[in-house]
C-alpha positions, -999 to 999 in steps of 0.1 A, spaced: -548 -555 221 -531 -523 208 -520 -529 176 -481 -518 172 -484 -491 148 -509 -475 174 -484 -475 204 -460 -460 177 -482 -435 168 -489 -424 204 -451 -422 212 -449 -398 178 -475 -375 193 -457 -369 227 -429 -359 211 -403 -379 224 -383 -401 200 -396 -430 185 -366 -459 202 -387 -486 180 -371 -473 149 -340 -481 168 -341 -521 164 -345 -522 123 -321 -486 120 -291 -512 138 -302 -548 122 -300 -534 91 -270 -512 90 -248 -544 105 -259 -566 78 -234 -547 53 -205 -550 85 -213 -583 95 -209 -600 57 -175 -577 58 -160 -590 88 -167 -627 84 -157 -632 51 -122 -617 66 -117 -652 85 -131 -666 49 -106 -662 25 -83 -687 28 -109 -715 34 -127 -704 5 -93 -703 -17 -85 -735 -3 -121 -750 -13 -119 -736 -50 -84 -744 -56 -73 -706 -60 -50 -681 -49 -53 -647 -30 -56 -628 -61 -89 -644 -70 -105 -646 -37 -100 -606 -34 -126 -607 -57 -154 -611 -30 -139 -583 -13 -137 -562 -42 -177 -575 -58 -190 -568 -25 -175 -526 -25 -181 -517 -64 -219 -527 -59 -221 -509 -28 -200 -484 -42 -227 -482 -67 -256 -491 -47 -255 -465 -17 -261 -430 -39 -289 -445 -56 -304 -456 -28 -299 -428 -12 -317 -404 -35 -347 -432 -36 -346 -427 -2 -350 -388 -1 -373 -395 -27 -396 -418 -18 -389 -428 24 -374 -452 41 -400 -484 48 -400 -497 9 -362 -492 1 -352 -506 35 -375 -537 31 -364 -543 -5 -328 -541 5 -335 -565 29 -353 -593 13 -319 -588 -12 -297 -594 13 -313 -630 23 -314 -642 -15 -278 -628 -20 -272 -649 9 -290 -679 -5 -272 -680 -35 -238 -677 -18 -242 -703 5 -252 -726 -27 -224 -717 -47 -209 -742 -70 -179 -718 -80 -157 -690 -73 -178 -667 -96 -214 -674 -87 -198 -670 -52 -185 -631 -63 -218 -630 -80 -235 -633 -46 -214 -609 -34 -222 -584 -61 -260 -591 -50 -253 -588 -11 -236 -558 -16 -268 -539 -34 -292 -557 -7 -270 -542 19 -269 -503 6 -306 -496 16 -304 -497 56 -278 -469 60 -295 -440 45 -326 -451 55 -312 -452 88 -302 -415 87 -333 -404 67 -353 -414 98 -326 -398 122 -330 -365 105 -369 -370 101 -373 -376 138 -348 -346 149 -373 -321 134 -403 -340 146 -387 -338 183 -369 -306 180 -335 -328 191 -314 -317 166 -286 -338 177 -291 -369 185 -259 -381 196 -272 -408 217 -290 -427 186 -257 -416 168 -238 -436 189 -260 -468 193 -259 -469 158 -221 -465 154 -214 -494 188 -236 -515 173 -217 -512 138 -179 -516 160 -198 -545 176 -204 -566 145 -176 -554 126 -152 -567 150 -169 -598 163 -178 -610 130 -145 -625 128 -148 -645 160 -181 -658 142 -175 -666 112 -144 -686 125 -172 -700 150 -197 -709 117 -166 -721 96 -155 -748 123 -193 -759 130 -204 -765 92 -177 -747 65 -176 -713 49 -209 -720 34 -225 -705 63 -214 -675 68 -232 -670 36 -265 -685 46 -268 -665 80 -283 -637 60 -314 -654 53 -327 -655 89 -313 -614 93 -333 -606 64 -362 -616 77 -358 -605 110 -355 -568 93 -381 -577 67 -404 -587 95 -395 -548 120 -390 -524 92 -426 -537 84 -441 -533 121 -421 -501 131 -410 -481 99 -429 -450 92 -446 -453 53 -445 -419 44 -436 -406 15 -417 -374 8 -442 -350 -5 -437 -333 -42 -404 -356 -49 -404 -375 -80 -370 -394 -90 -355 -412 -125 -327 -435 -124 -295 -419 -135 -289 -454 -157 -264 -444 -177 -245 -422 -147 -243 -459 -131 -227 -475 -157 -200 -447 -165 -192 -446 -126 -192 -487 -126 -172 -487 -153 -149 -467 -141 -142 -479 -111 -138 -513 -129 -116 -500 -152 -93 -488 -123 -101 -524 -101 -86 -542 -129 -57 -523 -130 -49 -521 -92 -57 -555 -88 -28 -566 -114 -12 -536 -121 16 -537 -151 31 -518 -179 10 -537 -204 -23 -529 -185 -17 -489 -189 -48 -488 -215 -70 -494 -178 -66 -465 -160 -67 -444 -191 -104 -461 -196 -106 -455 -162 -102 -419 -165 -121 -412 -196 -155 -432 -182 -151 -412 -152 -148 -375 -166 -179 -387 -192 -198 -395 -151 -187 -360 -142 -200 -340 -170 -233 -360 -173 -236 -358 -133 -234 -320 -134 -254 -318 -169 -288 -338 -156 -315 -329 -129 -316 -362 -114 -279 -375 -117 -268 -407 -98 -245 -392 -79 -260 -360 -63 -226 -339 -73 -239 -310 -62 -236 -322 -24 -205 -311 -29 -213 -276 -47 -195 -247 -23 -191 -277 6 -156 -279 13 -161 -290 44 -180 -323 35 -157 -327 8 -129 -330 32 -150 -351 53 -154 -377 20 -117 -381 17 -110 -386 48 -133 -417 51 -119 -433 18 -84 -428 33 -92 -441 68 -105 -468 52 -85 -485 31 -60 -481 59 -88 -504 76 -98 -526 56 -65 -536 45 -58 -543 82 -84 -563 83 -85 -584 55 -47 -588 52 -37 -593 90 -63 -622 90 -50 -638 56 -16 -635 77 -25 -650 111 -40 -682 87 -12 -684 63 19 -667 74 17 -671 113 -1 -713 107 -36 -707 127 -67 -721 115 -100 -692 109 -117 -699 148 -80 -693 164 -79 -658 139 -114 -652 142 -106 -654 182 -72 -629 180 -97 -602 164 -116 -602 195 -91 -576 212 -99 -551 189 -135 -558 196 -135 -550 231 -110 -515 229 -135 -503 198 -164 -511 219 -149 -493 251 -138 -460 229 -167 -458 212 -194 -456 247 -170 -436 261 -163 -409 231 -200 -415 220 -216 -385 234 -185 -361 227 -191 -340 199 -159 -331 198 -147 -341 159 -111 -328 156 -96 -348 185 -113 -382 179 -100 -380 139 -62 -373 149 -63 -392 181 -72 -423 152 -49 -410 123 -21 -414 158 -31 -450 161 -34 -460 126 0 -448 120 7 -472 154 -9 -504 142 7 -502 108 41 -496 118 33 -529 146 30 -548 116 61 -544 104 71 -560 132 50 -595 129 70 -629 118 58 -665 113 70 -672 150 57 -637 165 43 -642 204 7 -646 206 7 -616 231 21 -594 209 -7 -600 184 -33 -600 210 -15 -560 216 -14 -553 185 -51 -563 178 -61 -542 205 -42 -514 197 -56 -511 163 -92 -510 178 -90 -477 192 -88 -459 154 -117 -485 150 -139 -468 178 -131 -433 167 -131 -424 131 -162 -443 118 -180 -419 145 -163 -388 140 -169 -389 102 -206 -397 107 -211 -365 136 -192 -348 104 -217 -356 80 -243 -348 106 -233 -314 108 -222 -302 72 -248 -317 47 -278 -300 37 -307 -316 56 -327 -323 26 -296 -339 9 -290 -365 41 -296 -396 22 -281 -384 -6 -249 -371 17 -252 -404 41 -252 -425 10 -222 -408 -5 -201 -413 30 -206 -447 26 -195 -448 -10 -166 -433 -4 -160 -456 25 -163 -487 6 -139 -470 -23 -115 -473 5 -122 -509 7 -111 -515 -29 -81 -502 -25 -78 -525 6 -85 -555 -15 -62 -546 -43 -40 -540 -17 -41 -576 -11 -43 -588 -44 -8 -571 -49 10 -576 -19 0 -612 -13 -2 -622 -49 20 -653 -34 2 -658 -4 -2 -639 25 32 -638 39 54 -620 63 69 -600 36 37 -593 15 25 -584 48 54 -557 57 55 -545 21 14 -535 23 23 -523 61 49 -499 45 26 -486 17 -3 -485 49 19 -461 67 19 -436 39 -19 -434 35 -25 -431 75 2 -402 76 -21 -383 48 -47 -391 71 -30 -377 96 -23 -349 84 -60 -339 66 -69 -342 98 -46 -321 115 -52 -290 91 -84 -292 87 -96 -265 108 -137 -264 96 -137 -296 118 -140 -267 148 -174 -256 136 -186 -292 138 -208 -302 176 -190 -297 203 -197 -313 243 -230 -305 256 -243 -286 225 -274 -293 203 -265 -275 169 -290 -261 146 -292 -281 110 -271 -265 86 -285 -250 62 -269 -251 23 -248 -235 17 -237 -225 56 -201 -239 51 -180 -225 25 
């Protein structure tokens, strides 16, 4: 019998690219996605459980986003370093103990502490992911592989947006415990094909040191700053001021040392990708906040129990799945961002609109509506990257997106740590619409003036890897 890695081999040596990368490159990315969008359905069940209010539970949000916050850069350079097949599998066999824990937990805190874990466990598959993606564009001479682009990004939408439905789905069969404990059986599903089907090799001539002390000033700074946005007051002005001292001590020792934590120098003379970095943490914490607060509301302010909210997420599902195949292939960056920055500004004004006795059409609408930035942005910022890091910084660059991504998310969950400090009402839920609105009109217009977003792929075209330094 032909022994897998053989048949892989063979399928190398023709030169087309290798699809069996494709089922570990998507179970892994969706683990981070799928723990996201559950615990959205979560929150209130799990406050309920513990005895504690929304302040507290945004605390699994937040755990889960400062280690991943954390996690994806040094991954990222591990993976440049050193390939994709041990930092994948690692990540993975995290994720199923992170799960393992969670779904045991006796407490609030061991339960964050889970999170903390799941969120490291879950930083691998993403640069790995694009790693491989870059790897097999200059083995195949594809250097734009949209297709695998958009598989990756669908299949991301997908779980994002049905997680809900299914953690409402675990919650009614056997309690909030198992949306914790589903992550052992995906762990070893990946631990079991990145095994069979990842390439081992190694990088040649790359050796890498772990930026220690670079991790602890950037998580302490981004503590420092959680802290305060999560309870923000007068008295607590000492926070951001630690916050801001820990994180210019990061930037100096970044720029100072060979092997930092965060590869700064990404960003050296790249506007472009800088650009490309705010826009995700802006587009995101417009998300996120969505997210986590309209399905704190639907429970709390509008009566329903997690399966009905899980269920009214489902619209969104299907318009992000439907914008996403069709938009997929388009390289066409500028439209998609402001088309999504049009919509965001859309959904969050909707909200303002939503009252305990709102129609259930208008939130199935409004769901639906808010699915179409879903299925746009996430792509467009990932084409973005594609085209405007240095190729032998993708890991490093692909990491970084993410980070900045799930910097977004904290804001999202002190967001709701503020707004809903009294539960997640109607009026805690127009007061964060209001302040939502601002953040997708900077979005909107960043993406408006942004005119470098011209020079990234456009229909039909296969555009050569930038080289450093190619953008200004």
């Amino acid at each position: 019998m032909t022994r897998p890695a053989s048949r892989g081999r063979r399928r190398a040596e023709t030169g087309g690219f290798d699809r069996r990368l494709i089922a570990p490159m998507i179970l892994g990315s969706v683990l981070n996605p799928i723990n996201s969008s559950m615990l959205a359905v979560a929150l209130v069940p799990i406050g309920r459980a513990f005895d504690v209010p929304p302040s507290q539970t945004a605390w699994l949000v937040s755990g889960l986003y400062l280690a991943t916050a954390v996690g994806q850069p040094v991954i990222g350079r591990l993976v440049d370093a050193f390939g994709s097949h041990r930092l994948y599998l690692l990540g993975a066999a995290l994720a199923g103990l992170a799960g393992l824990l969670g779904a045991l937990a006796p407490n609030l805190w061991v339960l964050v502490a889970s999170r903390v874990l799941l969120g490291f466990g879950t930083s691998a598959a993403y640069p790995a992911s694009m790693s491989l993606l870059r790897s097999e564009s200059e083995r195949t001479g594809r250097k734009n592989p949209s297709g695998v682009l958009a598989a990756l990004s669908i299949s991301n939408q997908v779980i994002a947006v049905v997680g809900p439905a299914l953690g409402g789905l675990l919650i009614g069969t056997g309690g909030w415990h198992l949306i914790f404990g589903i992550n052992v059986p995906l762990s070893l599903m990946c631990c079991v094909l990145g095994t069979l089907w990842l390439p081992r090799a190694t990088p040649p001539g790359r050796t890498v040191r772990v930026d220690v002390p670079g991790m602890l000033w950037f998580a302490g700074s981004l503590t420092a700053f959680m802290f305060f946005l999560m309870n923000p007051a007068v008295a607590h002005w000492y926070l951001p001021v630690l916050g801001l001292a820990a994180g210019s001590v990061f930037v100096r020792r970044e720029l100072g040392t060979d092997q930092p934590f965060i590869d700064l120098q990404v960003l050296g003379g790249n506007g472009p990708l800088l650009a490309t970095f705010t826009r995700q943490c802006l587009a995101y914490t417009t998300s996120y906040a969505f997210f986590y607060g309209y399905s704190q509301w639907l429970q709390e302010g509008r009566g329903l129990n997690a399966s009905q909210a899980g269920l009214l997420l489902l619209p969104l599902s299907a318009t992000a799945i439907g914008v996403t195949a069709l938009t997929g292939r388009r390289g066409r960056v500028r439209g998609k961002l402001v088309v999504g920055a049009l919509f965001q500004c859309l959904g969050c004004a909707a909200l303002l609109l939503l009252h305990a006795d709102s129609p259930m059409w208008l939130l199935v609408v409004l769901s639906a509506v808010v699915g179409i930035p879903h299925g746009l942005i996430g792509l467009a910022n990932q084409n973005a990257l594609y085209a405007q890091a240095d190729p032998t910084r993708m890991g490093s660059s692909a990491g970084l997106l993410r980070t900045f991504m799930y910097i977004g998310a904290l804001f999202a969950a002190a967001a709701s740590a503020v707004f809903f400090r009294d539960g997640a009402t109607s009026p805690g839920l127009h007061a964060m619409a209001w302040s939502l609105l601002g953040v997708a009109a900077v979005f909107l217009v960043l993406c408006t003036a942004d005119r470098s977003l011209a020079r990234a792929t456009t229909p039909g075209q296969t555009t050569p890897a930038p080289r450093k330094g190619a953008y200004p």
